[in-house]
N, C-alpha and C positions, 0 to 999 in steps of 0.2 A: 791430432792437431800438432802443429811444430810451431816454434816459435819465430819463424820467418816473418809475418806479419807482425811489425812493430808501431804500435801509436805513441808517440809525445804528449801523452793529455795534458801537458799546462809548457805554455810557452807564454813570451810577451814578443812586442812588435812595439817602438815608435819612434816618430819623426821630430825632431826639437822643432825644427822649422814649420811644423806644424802646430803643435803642441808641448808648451813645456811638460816638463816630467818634474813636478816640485819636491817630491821625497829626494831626486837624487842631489842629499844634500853631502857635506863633509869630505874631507880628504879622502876616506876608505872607499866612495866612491865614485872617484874620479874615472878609475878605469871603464865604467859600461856610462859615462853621460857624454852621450854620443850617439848618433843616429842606429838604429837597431832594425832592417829594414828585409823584407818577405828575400830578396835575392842570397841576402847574406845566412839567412834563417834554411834557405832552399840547400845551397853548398853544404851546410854541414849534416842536414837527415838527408843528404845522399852517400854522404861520404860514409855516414853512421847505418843505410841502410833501412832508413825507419818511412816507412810508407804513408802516414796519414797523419794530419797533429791537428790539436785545438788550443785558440787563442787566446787568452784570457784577457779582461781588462786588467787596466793597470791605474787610472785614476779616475775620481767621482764627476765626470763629466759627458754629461749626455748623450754630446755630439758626440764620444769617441766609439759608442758598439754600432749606428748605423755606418762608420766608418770602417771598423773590423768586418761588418758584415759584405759589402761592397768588396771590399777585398779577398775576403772569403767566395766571393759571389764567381771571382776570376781569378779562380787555383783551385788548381789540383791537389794540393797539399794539403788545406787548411780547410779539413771538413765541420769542424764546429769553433762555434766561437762561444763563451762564457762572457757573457755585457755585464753593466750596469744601469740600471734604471731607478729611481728614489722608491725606494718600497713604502714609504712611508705618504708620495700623495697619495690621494683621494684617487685620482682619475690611473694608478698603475694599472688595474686594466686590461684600460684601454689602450694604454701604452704600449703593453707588451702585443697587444694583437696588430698596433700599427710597424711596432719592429717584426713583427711575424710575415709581415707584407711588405717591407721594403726590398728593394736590389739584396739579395744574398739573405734573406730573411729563414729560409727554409734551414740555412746552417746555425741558429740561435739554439742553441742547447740547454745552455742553462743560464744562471743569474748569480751575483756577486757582487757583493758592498764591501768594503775594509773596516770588516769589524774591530780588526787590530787595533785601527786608530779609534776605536771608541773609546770613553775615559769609562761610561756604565759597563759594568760585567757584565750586566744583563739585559745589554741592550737589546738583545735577540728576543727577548721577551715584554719587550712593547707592546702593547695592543694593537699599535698603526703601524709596526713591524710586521705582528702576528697578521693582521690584515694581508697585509703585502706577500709577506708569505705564502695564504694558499690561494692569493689570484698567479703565483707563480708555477704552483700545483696545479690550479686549473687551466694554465696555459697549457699543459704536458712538461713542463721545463724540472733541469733542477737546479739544485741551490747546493751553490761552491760555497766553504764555511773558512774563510782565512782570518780565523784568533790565535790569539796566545793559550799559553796554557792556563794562566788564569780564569780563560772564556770559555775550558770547557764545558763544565756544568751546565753553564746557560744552553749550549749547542745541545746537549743531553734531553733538559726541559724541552729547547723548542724541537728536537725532532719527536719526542716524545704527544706534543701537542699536535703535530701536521704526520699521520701515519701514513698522508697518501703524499706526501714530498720527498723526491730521493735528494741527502743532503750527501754530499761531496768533500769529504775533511782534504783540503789543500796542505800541506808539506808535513802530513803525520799530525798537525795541530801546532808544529813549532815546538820540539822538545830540547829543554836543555844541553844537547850535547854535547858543548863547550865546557861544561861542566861535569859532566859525565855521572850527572844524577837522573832517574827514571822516576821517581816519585812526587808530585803527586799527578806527573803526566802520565805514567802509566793507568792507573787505576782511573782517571779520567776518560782515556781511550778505550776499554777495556771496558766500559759503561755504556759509553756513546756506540762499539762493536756490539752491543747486546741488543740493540736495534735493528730490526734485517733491514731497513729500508736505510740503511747508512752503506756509504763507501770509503774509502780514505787512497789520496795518492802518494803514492814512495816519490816526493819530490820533494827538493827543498833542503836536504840533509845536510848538505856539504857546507853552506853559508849559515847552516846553525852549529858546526863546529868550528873549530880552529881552522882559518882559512889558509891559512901558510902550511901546517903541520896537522891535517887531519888523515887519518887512515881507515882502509876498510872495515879493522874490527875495530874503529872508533862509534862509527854508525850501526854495524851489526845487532847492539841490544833493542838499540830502536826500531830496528827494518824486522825483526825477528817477533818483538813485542806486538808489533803489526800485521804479522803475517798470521802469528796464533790467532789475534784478537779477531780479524777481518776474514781473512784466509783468502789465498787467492781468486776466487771468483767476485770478492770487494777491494781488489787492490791493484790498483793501476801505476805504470811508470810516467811522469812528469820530468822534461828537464829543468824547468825551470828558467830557462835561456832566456834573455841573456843575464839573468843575475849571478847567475851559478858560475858565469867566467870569474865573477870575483876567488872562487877557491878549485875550479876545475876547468876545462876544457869541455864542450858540448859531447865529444864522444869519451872521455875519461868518466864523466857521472853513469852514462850508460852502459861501459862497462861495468862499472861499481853496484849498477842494479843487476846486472848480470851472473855478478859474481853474490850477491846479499842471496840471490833466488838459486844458485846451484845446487843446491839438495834438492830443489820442488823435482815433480817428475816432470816430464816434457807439457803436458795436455796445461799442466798450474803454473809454469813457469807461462807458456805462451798468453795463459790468461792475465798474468802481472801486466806483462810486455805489450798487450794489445787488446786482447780477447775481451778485455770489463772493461774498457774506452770505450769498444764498439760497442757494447752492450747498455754500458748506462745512457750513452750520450747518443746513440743509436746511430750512429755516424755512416753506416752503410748501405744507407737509404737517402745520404744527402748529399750524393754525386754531383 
């Protein structure tokens, strides 16, 4: 296997004039509040070479995964999409089997709430959570995990509770890098890896270091810490796009995964870069 076949397992897409985007608050980001739309998303994984990508939601709003889906439903590019749905009603479900049937329905791969924004650490450990969680399981689906590092442990407990859920840790779990301490996100990750039914994606790195002044052996302990813990057959590339223009360029981060993986051999490198996309998200069956 080579690493020619490249997936973007975590992108964003939206339309203001559709939907506001309420997080993009504050001066710092001003640059990405602005239309972020499939054509402009198309130009740069051509330019970058990258064959296949997934969606991810971006806010807690219902209407927006049958609308990723639909969109999905017509492209070639965007074989999964990562929704939202309240995991916490009664009737999830049925929910997820009526998104399983809509226009573009076959591309729903997995599920995703912003845990980030929860004030509980341990929100994930809800009981009307826990619920939600394995009708997400019993969908076939997985579960994208975007905490802080404070929320690892809880991610830990709940995969520990759902052994037959594959949970998805989004941009490493958010480590310090700005700071350029590894503790006590290492050994949180490194816990949550001692789960085979766990993944994690190399996305996210750059806009958790210094966005003006970060370098590749800024991010190096963490993409490394990651690669022990998970190893490449649970570790996928994400660009993060369009966030990540706040501190890179959509092909400057992919180089920078390219360059974090040069020691893998060819067969573990091409798995970072594509091989565990298609794998967990099973994306090549949803042509």
């Amino acid at each position: 296997m080579t690493d020619t076949r490249v997936v973007d397992a975590h992108h964003h897409l939206w339309d203001l004039a559709v939907r506001d985007q309420d997080w993009l608050t504050g001066p710092e980001l001003a640059p990405i509040r602005r239309d972020f739309l499939l054509d402009e998303l198309r130009a740069e994984t051509t330019a970058a070479g990258v064959a296949a990508t997934v969606l991810v939601q971006t806010v807690t709003v219902a209407e927006e995964t049958p609308e990723f889906l639909a969109l999905a439903a017509g492209s070639d590019l965007v074989r999964g999409v990562v929704g939202w749905t309240d995991l916490t009603a009664p009737g999830v479900a049925d929910e997820l089997a009526r998104l399983t049937e809509l226009p573009g329905g076959t591309r729903l791969v997995a599920i995703r709430h912003q845990v980030q924004s929860e004030r509980d650490p341990e929100w994930l450990l809800r009981p009307d959570v826990g619920a939600g969680l394995a009708a997400v399981a019993a969908a076939g689906l997985a579960y994208d995990l975007v905490v802080l590092p404070h929320q690892l442990p809880a991610c830990v407990k709940a995969a520990e509770r759902h052994p037959g859920l594959t949970f998805v840790l989004d941009h490493l779990g958010k480590p310090p890098i700005a700071s350029g301490t590894t503790e006590p996100w290492a050994s949180a990750v490194r816990a949550l890896a001692a789960l085979p039914h766990t993944v994690c994606k190399l996305s996210g790195l750059v806009t958790e270091a210094d966005w003006a002044r970060w370098s590749v052996d800024d991010l190096r302990p963490y993409a490394d810490t990651a690669l022990d813990a998970f190893g490449p057959a649970r570790l996928m590339y994400g660009s993060d796009w369009p966030v990540c223009l706040l501190a890179s360029s959509y092909g400057q981060f992919l180089d920078t995964v390219r360059e974090l993986t040069k020691d893998l051999g060819p067969h573990e490198r091409a798995q970072v870069l594509g091989g565990t996309a298609d794998r967990v998200y099973r994306l090549s069956g949803r042509a």
